[in-house]
C-alpha positions, -999 to +999 in steps of 0.1 A: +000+000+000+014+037-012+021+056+021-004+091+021+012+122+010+008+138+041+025+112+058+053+113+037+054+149+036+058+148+079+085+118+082+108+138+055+102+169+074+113+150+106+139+136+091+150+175+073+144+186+116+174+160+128+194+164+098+193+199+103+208+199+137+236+172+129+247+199+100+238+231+128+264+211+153+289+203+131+291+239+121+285+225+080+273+264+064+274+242+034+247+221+041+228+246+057+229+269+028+221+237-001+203+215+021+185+226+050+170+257+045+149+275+018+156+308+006+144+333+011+147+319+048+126+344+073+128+344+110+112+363+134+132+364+170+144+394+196+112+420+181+130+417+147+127+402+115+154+385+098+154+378+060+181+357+044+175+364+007+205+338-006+221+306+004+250+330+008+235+355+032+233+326+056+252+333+089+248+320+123+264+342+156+260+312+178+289+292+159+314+332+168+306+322+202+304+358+210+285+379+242+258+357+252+265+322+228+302+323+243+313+287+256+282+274+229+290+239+223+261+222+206+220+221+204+190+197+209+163+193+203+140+187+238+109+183+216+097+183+185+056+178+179+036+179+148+012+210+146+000+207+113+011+192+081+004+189+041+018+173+013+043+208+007+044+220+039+047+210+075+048+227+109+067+218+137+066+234+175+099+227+187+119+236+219+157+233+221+183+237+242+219+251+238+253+235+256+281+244+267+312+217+267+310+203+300+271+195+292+257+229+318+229+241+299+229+277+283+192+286+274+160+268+263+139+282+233+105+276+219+099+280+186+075+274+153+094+256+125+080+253+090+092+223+066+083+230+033+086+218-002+102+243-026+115+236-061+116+202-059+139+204-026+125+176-003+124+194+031+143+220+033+126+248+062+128+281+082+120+288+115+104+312+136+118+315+172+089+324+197+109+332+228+134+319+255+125+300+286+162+308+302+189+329+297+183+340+264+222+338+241+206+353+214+186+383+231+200+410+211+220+389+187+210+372+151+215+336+159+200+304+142+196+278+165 
């Protein structure tokens, strides 16, 4: 029996969610830029919008480890839970949680992520951050997970 769209459309979007955080991690601005996220990519954190127009306009201040995401180490995702899905586009409410080396937590963050099918690209998203539940690293900085 042929799986339902939908349900396709939610286990690659999982799958895009965890591959998205190995590549975040590992620090890969490659992958991000040709595999993980859609362009324009849009977020919505601090009061401010952010728009990345280009793969190449992709930057993340949590990997300079600068002011507030000094001593980051890695993310992870606490939870990720289905909110609403279709066969191009599917919605995640997440929460994750930033590191430091010796495993002390940073911050935890809430947010609305939204998988989406564009061009053919299986998965690729954007994410809107919806506010911190600790010490917030990226307060008054432009950081991506």
């Amino acid at each position: 029996m042929t799986p339902h769209p939908i349900d396709t459309a939610v286990r690659q979007a999982r799958e895009v969610m965890d591959g998205f955080m190995v590549a975040f991690n590992a620090e890969d601005a490659e992958a991000m830029r040709k595999r993980w996220f859609n362009f324009p990519h849009v977020r919505f954190h601090g009061g401010r919008v952010t728009i990345m127009e280009r793969p190449e306009d992709f930057h993340s201040t949590v990997w300079e480890r600068l002011g507030e995401a000094k001593g980051w180490a890695r993310t992870a995702w606490d939870y990720v839970e289905l909110v609403d899905a279709g066969p191009d586009k599917v919605h995640f409410r997440v929460q994750f949680t930033r590191y430091r080396a010796d495993g002390s937590a940073m911050g935890s963050y809430k947010s609305l992520y939204i998988v989406t099918l564009q061009n053919g690209l299986v998965g690729a998203f954007r994410g809107d951050r919806a506010g911190q539940m600790r010490d917030d690293p990226c307060a008054s900085a432009d950081c991506t997970s």
